[in-house]
C-alpha positions as CSV (number, residue, x, y, z in Angstrom):
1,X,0.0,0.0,0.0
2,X,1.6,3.6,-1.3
3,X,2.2,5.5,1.9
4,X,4.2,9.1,3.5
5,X,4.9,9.0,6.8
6,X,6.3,12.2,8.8
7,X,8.2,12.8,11.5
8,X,10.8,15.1,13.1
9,X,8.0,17.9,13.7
10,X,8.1,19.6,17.5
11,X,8.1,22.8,19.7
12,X,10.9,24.9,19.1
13,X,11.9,29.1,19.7
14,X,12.6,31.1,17.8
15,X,15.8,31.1,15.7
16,X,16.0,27.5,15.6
17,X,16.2,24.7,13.8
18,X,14.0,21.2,13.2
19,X,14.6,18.8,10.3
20,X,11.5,16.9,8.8
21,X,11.7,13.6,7.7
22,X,9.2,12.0,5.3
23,X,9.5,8.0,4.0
24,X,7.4,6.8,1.1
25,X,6.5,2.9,1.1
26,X,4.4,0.7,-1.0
27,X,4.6,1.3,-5.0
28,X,5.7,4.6,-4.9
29,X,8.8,5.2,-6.8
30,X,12.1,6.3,-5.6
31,X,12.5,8.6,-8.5
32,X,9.0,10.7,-7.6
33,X,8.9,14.5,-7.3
34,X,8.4,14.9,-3.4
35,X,7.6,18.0,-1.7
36,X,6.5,19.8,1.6
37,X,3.4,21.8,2.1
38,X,2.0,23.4,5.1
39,X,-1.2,24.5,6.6
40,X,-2.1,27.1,9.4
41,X,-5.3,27.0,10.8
42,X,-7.6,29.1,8.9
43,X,-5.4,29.5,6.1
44,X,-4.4,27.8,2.8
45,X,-2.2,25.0,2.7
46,X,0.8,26.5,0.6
47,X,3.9,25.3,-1.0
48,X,7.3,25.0,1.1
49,X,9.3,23.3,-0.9
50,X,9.8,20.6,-3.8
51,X,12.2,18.5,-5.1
52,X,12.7,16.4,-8.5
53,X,13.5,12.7,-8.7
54,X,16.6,14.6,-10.6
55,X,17.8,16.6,-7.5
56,X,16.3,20.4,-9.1
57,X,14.6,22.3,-5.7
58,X,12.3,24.9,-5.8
59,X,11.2,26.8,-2.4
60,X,8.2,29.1,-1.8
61,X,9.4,32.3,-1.0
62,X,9.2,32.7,2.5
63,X,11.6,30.0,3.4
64,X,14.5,30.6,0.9
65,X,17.3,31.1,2.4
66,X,16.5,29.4,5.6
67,X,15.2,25.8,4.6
68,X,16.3,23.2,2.3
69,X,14.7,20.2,0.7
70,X,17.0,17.3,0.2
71,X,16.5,13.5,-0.8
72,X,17.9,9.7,-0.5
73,X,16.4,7.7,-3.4
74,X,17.6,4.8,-2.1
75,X,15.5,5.3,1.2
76,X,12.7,6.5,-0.4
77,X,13.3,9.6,1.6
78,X,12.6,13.4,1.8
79,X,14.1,15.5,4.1
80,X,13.6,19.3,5.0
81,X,15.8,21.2,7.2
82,X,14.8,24.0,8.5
83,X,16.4,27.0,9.9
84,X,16.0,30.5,11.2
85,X,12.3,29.1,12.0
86,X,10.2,31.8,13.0
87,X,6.4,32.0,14.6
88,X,5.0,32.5,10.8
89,X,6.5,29.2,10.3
90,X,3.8,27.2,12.8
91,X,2.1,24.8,11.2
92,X,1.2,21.2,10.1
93,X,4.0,20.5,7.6
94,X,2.5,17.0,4.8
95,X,5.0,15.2,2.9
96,X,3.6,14.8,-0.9
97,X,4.8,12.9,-3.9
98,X,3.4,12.4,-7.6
99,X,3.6,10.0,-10.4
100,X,2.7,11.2,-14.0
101,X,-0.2,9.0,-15.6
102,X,-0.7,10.9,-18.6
103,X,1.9,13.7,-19.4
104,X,0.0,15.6,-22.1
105,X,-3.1,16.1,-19.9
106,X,-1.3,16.3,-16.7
107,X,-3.0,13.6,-14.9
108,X,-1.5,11.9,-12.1
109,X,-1.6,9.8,-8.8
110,X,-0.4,11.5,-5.8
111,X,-0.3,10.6,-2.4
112,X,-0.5,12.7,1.3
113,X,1.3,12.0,4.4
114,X,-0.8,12.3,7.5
115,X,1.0,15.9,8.5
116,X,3.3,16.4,11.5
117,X,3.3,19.7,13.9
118,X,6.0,22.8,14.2
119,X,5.4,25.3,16.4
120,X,8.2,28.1,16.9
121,X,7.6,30.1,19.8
122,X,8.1,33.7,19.8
């Protein structure tokens, strides 16, 4: 069964750092696109960060310059380190990957982690 499963999520001040771990199982790929989004309550989840099965990031722009996406395609495994964290930054933080199905209409299979919880206090 295709699953993302968080962790590394916590309390932390202000100025620090956590690093966010996310592990895919079942028949998703090694080679997926993986990112990180996040939701606030009573706001929109947004983009955080993503990351090809080639390596190439990209970063919403809040958090360049303070986190980065990495991977380890041979552990099926997404990581995102972040730094600097501010109180903005509280929120749940889900893993997400992709397979393409049909390129030309840009349908795909994709799959949720269950979320895990930063908070940064002030």
């Amino acid at each position: 069964q295709e699953r993302l499963v968080e962790s590394g999520g916590g309390l932390v001040q202000a100025g620090g750092s956590l690093r966010l771990s996310c592990t895919a199982s079942g028949g998703i790929f090694s080679s997926n696109p993986m990112g990180w989004y996040r939701q606030a309550p009573g706001k929109q989840r947004e983009l955080v960060a993503t990351i090809s099965g080639g390596g190439t990031t990209d970063y919403g722009d809040s958090v360049k310059g303070r986190f980065t996406i990495s991977r380890d395609n041979a552990k099926k495994t997404v990581y995102l380190q972040m730094n600097s964290l501010k109180p903005e930054d509280t929120a749940v933080y889900y893993c997400h990957t992709y397979s393409i199905v049909d390129i030309t209409i840009d349908l795909r299979n994709e799959f949720w982690g269950q979320g895990t919880q930063v908070t940064v206090s002030s």
